[in-house]
PDB file with one MODEL, atoms N, CA, C and O in Angstrom:
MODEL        1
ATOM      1  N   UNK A   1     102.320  51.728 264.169  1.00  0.00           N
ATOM      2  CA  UNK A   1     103.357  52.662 263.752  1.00  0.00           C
ATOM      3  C   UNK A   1     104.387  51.940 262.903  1.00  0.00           C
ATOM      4  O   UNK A   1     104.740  52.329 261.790  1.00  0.00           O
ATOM      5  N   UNK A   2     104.780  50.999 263.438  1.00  0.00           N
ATOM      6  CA  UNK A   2     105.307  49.761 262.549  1.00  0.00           C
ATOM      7  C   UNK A   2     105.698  49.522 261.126  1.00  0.00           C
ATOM      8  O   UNK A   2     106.749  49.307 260.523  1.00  0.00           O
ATOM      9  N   UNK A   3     104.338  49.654 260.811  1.00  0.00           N
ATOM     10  CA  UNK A   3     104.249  49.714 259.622  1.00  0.00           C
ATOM     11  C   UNK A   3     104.129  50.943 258.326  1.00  0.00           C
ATOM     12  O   UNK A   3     103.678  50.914 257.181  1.00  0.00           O
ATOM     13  N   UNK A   4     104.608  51.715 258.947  1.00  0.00           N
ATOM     14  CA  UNK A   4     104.725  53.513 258.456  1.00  0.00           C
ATOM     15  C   UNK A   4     105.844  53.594 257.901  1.00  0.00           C
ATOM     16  O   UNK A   4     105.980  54.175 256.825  1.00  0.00           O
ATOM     17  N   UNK A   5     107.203  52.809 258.786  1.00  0.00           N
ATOM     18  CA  UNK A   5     108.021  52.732 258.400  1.00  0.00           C
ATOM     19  C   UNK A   5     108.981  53.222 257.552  1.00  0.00           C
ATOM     20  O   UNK A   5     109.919  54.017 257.605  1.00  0.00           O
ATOM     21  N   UNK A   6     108.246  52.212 256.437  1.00  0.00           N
ATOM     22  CA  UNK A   6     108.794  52.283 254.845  1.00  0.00           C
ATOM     23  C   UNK A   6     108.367  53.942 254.508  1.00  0.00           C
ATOM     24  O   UNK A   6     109.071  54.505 253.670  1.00  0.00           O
ATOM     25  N   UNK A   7     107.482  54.561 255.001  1.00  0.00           N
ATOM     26  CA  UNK A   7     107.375  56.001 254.390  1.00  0.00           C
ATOM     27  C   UNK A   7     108.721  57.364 254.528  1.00  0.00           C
ATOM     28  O   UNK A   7     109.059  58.338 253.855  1.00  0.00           O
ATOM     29  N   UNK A   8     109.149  56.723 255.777  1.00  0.00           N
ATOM     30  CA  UNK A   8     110.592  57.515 256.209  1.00  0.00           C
ATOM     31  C   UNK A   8     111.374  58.248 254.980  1.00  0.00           C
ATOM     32  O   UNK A   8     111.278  59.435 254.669  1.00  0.00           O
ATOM     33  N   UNK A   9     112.313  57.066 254.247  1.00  0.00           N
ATOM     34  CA  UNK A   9     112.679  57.920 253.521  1.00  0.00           C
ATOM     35  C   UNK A   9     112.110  58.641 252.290  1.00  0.00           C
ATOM     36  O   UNK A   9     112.588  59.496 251.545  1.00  0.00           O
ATOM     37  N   UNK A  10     111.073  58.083 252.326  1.00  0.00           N
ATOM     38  CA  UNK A  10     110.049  58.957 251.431  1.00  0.00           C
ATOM     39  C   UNK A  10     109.696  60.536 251.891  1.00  0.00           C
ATOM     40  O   UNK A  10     109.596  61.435 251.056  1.00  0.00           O
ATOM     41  N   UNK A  11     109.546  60.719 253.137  1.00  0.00           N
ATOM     42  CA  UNK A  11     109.554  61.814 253.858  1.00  0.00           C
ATOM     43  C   UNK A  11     110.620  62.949 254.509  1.00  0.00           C
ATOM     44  O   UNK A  11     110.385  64.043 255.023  1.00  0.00           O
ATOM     45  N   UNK A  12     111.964  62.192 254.259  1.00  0.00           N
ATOM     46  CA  UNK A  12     112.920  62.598 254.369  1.00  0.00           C
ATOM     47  C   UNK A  12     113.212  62.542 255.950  1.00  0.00           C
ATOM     48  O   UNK A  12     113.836  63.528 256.343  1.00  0.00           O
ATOM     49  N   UNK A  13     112.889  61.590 256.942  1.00  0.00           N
ATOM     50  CA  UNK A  13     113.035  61.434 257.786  1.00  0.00           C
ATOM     51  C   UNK A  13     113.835  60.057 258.491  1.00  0.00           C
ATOM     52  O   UNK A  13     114.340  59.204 257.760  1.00  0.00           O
ATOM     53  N   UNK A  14     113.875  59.970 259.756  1.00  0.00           N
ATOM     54  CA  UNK A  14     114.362  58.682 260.628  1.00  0.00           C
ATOM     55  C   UNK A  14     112.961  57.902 261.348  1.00  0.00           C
ATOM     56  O   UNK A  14     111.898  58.409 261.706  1.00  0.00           O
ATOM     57  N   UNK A  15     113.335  56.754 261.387  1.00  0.00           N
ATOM     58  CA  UNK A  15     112.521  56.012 261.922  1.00  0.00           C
ATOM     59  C   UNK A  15     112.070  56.640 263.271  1.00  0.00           C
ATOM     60  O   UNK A  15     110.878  56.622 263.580  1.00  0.00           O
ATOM     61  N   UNK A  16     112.903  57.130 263.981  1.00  0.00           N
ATOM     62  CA  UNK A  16     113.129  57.750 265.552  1.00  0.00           C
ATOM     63  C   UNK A  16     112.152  58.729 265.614  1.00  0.00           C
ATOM     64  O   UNK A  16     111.287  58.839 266.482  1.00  0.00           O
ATOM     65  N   UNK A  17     112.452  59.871 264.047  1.00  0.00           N
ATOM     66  CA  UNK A  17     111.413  60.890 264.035  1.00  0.00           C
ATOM     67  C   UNK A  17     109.973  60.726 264.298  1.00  0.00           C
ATOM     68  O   UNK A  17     109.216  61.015 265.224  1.00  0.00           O
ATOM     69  N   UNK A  18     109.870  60.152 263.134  1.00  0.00           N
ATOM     70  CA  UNK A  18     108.464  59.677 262.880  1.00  0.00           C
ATOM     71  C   UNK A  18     107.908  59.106 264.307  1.00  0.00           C
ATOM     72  O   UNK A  18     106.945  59.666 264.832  1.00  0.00           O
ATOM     73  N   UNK A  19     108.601  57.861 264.987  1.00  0.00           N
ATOM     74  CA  UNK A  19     108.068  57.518 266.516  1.00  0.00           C
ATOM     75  C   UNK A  19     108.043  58.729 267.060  1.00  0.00           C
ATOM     76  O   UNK A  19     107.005  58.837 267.713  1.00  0.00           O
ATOM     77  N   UNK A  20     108.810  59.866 267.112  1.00  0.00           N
ATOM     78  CA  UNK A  20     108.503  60.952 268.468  1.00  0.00           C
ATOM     79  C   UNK A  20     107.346  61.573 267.752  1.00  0.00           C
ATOM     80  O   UNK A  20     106.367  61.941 268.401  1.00  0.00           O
ATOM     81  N   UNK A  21     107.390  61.696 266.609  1.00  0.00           N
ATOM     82  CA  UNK A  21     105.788  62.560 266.023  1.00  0.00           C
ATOM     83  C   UNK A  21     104.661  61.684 266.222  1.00  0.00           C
ATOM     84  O   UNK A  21     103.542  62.190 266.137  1.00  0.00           O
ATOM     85  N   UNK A  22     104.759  60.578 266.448  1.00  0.00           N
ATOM     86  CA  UNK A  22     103.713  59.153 266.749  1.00  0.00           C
ATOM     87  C   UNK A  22     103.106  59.758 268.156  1.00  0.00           C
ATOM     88  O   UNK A  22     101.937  60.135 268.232  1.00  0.00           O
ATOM     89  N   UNK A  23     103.872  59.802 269.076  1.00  0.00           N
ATOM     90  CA  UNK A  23     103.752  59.674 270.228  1.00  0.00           C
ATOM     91  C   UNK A  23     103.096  61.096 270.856  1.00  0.00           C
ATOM     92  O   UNK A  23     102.065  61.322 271.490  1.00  0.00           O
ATOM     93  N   UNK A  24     104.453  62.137 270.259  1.00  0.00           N
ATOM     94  CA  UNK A  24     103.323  63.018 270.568  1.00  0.00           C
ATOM     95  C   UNK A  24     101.967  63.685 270.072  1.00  0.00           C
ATOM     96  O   UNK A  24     101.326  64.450 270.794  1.00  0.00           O
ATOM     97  N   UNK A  25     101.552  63.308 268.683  1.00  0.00           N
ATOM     98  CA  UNK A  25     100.119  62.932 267.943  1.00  0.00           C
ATOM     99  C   UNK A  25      98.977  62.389 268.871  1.00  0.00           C
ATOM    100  O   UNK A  25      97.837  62.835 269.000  1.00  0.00           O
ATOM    101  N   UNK A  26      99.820  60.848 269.754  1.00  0.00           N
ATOM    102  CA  UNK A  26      99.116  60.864 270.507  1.00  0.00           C
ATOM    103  C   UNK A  26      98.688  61.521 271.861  1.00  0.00           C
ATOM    104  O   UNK A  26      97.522  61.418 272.241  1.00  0.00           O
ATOM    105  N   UNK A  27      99.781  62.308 272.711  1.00  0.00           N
ATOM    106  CA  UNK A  27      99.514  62.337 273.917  1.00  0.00           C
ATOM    107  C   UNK A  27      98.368  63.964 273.374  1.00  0.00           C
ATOM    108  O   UNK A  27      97.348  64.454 273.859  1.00  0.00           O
ATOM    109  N   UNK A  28      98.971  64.212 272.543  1.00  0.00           N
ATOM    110  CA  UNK A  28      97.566  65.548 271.815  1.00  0.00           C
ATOM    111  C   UNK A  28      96.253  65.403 271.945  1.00  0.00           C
ATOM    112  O   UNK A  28      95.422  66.206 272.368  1.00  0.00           O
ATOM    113  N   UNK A  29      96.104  64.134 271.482  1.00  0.00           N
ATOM    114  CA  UNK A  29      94.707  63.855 271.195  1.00  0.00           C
ATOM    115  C   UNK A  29      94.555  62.929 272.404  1.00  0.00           C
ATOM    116  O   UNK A  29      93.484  62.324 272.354  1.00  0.00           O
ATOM    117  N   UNK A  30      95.338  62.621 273.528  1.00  0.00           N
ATOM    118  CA  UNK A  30      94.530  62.366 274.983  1.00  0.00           C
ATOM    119  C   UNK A  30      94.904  61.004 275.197  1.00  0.00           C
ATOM    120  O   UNK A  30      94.739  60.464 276.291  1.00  0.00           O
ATOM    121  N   UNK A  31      95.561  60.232 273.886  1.00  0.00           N
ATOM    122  CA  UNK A  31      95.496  58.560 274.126  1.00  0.00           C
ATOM    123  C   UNK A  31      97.030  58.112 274.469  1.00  0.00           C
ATOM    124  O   UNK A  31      97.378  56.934 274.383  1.00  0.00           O
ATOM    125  N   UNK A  32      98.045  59.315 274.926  1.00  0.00           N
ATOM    126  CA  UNK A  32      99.328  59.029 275.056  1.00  0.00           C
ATOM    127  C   UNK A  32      99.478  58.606 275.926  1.00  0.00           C
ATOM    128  O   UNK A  32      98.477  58.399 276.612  1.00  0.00           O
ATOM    129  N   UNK A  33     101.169  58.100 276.599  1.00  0.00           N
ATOM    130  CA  UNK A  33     101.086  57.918 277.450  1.00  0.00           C
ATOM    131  C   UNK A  33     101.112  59.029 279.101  1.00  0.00           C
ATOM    132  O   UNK A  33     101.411  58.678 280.242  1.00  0.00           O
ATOM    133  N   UNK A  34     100.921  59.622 278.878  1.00  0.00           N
ATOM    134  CA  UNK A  34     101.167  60.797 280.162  1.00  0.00           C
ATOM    135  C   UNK A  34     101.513  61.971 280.089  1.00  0.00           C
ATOM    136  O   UNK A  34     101.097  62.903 280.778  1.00  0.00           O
ATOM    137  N   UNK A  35     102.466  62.004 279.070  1.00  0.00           N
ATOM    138  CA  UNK A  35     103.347  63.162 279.002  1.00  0.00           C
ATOM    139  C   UNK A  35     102.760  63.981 278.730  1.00  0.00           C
ATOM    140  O   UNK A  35     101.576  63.947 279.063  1.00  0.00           O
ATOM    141  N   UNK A  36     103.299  65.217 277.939  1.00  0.00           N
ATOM    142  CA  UNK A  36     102.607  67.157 277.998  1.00  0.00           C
ATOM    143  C   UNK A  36     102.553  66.904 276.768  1.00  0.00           C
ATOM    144  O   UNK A  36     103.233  66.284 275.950  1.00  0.00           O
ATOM    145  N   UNK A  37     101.188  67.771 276.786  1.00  0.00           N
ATOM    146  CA  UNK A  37     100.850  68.031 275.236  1.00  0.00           C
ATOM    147  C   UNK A  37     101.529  68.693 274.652  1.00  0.00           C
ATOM    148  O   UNK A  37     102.470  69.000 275.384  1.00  0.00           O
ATOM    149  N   UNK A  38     101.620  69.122 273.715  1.00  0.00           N
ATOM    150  CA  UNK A  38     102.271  70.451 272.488  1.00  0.00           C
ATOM    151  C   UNK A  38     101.725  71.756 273.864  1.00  0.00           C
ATOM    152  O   UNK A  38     102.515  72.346 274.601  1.00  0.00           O
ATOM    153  N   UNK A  39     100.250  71.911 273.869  1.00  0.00           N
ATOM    154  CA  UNK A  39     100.206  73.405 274.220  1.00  0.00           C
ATOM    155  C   UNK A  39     100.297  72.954 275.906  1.00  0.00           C
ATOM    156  O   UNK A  39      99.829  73.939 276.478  1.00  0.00           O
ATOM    157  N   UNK A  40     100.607  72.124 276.767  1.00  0.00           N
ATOM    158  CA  UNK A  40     101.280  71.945 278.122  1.00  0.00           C
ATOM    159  C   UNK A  40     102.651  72.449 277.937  1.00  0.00           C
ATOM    160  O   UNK A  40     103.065  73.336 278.684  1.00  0.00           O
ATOM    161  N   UNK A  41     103.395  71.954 276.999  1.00  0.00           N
ATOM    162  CA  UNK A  41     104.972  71.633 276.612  1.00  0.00           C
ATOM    163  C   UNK A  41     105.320  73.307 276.182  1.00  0.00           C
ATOM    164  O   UNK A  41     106.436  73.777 276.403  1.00  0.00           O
ATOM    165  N   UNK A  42     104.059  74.232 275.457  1.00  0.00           N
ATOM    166  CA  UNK A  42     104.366  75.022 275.332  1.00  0.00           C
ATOM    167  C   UNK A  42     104.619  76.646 276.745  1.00  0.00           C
ATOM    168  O   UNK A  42     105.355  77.621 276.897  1.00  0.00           O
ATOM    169  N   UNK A  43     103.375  75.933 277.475  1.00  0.00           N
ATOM    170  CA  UNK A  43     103.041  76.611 278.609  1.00  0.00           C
ATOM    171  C   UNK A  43     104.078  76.713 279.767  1.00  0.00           C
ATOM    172  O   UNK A  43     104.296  77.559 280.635  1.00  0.00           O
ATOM    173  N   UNK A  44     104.467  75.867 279.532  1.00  0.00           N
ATOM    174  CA  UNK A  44     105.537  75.498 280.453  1.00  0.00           C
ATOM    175  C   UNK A  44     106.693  76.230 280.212  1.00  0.00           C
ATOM    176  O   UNK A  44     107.414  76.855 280.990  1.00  0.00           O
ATOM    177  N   UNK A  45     106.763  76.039 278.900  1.00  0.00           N
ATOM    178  CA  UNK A  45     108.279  76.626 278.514  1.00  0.00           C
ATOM    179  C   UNK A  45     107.833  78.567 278.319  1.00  0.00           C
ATOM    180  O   UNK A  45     108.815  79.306 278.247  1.00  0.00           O
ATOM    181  N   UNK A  46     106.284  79.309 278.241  1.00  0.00           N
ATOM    182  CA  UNK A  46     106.720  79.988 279.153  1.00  0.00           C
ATOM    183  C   UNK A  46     106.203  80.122 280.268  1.00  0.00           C
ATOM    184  O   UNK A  46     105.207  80.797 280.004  1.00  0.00           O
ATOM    185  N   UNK A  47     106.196  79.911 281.509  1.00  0.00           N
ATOM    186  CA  UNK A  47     106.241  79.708 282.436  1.00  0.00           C
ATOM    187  C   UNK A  47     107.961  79.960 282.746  1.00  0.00           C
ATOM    188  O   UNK A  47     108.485  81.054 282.954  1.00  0.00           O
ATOM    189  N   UNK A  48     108.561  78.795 282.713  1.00  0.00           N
ATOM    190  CA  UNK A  48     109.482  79.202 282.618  1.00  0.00           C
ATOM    191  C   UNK A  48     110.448  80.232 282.351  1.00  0.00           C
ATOM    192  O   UNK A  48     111.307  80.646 283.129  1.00  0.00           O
ATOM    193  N   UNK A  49     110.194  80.646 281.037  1.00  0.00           N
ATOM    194  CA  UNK A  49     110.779  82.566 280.665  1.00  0.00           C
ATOM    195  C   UNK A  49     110.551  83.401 281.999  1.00  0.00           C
ATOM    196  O   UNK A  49     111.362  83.884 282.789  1.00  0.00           O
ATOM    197  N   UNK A  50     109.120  83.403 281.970  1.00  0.00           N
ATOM    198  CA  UNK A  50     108.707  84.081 282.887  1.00  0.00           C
ATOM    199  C   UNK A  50     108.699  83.858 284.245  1.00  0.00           C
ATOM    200  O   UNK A  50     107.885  84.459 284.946  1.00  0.00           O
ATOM    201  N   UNK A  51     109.473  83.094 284.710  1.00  0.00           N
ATOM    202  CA  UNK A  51     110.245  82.860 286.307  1.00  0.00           C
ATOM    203  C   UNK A  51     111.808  83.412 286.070  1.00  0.00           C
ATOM    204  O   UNK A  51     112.323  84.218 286.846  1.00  0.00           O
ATOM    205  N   UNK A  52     112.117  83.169 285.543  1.00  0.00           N
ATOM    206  CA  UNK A  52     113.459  83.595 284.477  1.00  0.00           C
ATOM    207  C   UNK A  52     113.860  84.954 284.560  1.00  0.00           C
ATOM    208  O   UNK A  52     114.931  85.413 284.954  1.00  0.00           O
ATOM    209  N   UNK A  53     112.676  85.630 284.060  1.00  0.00           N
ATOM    210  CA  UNK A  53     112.801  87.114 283.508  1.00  0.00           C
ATOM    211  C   UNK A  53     112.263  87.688 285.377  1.00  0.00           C
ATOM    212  O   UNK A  53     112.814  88.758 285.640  1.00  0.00           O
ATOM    213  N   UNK A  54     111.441  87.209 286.452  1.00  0.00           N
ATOM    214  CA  UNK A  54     111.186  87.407 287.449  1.00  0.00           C
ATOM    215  C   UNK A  54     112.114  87.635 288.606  1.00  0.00           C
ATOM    216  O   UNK A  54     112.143  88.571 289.405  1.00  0.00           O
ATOM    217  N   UNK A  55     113.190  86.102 288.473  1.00  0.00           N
ATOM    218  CA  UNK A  55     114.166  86.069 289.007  1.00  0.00           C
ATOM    219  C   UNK A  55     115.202  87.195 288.762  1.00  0.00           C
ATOM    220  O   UNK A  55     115.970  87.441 289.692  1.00  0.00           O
ATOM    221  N   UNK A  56     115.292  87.795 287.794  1.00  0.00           N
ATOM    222  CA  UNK A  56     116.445  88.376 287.109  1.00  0.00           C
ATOM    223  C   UNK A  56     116.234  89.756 287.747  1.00  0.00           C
ATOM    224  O   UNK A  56     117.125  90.515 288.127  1.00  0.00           O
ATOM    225  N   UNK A  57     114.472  90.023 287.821  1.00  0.00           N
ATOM    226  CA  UNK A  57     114.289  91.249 288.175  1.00  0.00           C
ATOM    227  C   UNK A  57     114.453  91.340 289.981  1.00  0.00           C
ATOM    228  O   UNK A  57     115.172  92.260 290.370  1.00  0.00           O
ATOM    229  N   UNK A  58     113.968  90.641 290.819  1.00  0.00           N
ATOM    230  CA  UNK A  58     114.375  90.496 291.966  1.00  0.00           C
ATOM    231  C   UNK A  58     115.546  90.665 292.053  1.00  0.00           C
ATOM    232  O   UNK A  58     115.847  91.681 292.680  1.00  0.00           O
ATOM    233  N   UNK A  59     116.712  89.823 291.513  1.00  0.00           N
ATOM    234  CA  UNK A  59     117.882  90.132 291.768  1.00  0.00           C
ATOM    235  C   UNK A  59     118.638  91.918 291.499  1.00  0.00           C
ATOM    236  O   UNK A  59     119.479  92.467 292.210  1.00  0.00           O
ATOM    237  N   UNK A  60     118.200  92.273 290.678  1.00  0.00           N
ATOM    238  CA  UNK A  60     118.418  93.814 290.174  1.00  0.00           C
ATOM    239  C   UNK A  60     118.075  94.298 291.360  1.00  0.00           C
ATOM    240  O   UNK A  60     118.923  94.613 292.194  1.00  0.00           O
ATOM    241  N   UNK A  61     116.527  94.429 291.601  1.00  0.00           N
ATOM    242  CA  UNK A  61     115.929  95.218 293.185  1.00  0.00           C
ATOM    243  C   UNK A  61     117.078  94.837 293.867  1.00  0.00           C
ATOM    244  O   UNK A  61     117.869  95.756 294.076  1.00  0.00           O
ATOM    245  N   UNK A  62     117.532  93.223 294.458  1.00  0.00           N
ATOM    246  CA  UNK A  62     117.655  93.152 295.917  1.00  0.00           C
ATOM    247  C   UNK A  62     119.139  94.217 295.839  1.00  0.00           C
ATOM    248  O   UNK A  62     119.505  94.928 296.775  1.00  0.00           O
ATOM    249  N   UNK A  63     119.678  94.134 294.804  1.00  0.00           N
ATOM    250  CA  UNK A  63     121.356  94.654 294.471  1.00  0.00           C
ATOM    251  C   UNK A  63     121.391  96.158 294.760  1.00  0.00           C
ATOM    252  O   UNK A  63     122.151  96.939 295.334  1.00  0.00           O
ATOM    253  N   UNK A  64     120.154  96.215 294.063  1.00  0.00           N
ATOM    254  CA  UNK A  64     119.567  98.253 294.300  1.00  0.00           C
ATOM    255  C   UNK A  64     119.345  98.715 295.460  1.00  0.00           C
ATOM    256  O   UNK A  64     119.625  99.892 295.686  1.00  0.00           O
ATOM    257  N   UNK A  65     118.773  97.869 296.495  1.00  0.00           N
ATOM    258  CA  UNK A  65     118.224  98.243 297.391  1.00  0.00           C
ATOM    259  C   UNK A  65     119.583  97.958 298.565  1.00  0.00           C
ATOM    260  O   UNK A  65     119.521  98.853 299.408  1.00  0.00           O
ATOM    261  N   UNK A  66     120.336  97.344 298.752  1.00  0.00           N
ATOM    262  CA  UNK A  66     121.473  96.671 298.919  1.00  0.00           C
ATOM    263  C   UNK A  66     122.284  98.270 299.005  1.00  0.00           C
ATOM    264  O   UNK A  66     122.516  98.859 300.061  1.00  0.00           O
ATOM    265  N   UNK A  67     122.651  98.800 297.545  1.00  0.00           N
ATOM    266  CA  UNK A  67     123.336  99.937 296.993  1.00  0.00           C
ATOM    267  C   UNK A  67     123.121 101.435 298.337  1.00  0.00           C
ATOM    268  O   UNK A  67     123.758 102.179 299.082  1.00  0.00           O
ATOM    269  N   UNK A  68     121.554 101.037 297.810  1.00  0.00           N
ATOM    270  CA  UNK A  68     120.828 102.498 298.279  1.00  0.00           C
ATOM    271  C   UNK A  68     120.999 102.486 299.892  1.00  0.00           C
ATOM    272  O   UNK A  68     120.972 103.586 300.443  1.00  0.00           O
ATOM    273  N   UNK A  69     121.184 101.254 300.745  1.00  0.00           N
ATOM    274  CA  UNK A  69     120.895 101.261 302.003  1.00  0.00           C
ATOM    275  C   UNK A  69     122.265 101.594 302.447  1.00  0.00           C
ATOM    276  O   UNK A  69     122.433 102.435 303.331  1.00  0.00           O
ATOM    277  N   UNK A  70     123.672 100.722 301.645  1.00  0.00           N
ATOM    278  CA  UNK A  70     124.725 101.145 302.001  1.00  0.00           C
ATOM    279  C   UNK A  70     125.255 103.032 302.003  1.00  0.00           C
ATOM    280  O   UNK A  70     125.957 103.603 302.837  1.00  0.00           O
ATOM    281  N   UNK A  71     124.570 103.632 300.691  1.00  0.00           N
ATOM    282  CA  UNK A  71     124.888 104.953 300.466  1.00  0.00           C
ATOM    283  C   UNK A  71     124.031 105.451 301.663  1.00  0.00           C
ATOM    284  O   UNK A  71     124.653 105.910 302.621  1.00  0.00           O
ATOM    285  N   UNK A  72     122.689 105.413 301.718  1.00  0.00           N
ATOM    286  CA  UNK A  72     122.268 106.088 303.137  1.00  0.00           C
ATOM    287  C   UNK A  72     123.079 105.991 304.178  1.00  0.00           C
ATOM    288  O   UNK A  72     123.274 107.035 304.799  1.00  0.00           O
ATOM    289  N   UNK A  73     123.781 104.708 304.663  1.00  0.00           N
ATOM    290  CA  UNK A  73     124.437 104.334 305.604  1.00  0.00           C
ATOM    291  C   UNK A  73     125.798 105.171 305.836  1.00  0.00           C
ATOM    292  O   UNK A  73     126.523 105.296 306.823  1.00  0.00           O
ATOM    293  N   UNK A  74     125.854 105.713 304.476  1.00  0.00           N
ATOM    294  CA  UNK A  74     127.512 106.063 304.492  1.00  0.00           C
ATOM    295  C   UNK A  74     127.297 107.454 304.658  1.00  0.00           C
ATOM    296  O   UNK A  74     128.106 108.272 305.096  1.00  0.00           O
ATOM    297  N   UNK A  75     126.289 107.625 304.319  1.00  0.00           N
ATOM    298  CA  UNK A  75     125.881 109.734 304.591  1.00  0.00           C
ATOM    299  C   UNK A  75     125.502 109.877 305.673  1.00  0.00           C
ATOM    300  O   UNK A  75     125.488 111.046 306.058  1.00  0.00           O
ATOM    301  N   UNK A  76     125.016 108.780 306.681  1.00  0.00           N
ATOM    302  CA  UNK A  76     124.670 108.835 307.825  1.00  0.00           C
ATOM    303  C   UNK A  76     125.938 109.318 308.798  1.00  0.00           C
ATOM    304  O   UNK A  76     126.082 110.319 309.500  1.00  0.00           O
ATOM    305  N   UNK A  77     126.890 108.037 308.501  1.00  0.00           N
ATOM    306  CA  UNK A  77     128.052 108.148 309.250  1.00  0.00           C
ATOM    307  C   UNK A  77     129.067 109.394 308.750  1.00  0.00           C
ATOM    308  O   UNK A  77     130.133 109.786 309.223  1.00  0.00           O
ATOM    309  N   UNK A  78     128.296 109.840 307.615  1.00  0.00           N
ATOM    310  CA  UNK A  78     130.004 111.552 307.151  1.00  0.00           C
ATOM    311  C   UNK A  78     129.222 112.244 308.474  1.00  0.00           C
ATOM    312  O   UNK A  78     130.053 112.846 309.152  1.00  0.00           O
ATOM    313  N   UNK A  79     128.243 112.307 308.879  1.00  0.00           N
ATOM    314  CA  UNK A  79     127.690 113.846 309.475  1.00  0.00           C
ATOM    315  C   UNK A  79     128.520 114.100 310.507  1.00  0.00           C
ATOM    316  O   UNK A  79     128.395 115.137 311.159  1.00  0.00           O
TER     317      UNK A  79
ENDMDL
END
């Protein structure tokens, strides 16, 4: 990688760049060191949304259901 270097500002980039595009080039093609691929890195992130958007909806129910039990509760006790 080292020696790529000199292409940086030819490319309009940082040395830094080019290493994180190095690295993850490699973990793509299997020879990285460990980390998530592009389509892991992508999966994940949704995965994520979609615990996100899950959570959000649970919370709505539990608030609704919360609502609805207190109003039953309260028509119980007018009679």
């Amino acid at each position: 990688m080292g020696g790529n270097l000199f292409h940086c500002p030819k490319i309009g980039c940082t040395p830094e760049t080019l290493r994180v595009w190095g690295r993850q080039h490699e973990r793509d093609t299997g020879s990285g060191d460990g980390g998530l691929t592009s389509a892991e890195r992508q999966r994940l992130k949704e995965l994520e949304r979609e615990n996100r958007e899950l959570r959000r909806s649970n919370d709505i129910l539990r608030q609704a259901s919360a609502y609805f039990a207190k109003a039953e509760f309260d028509r119980l006790w007018k009679k």
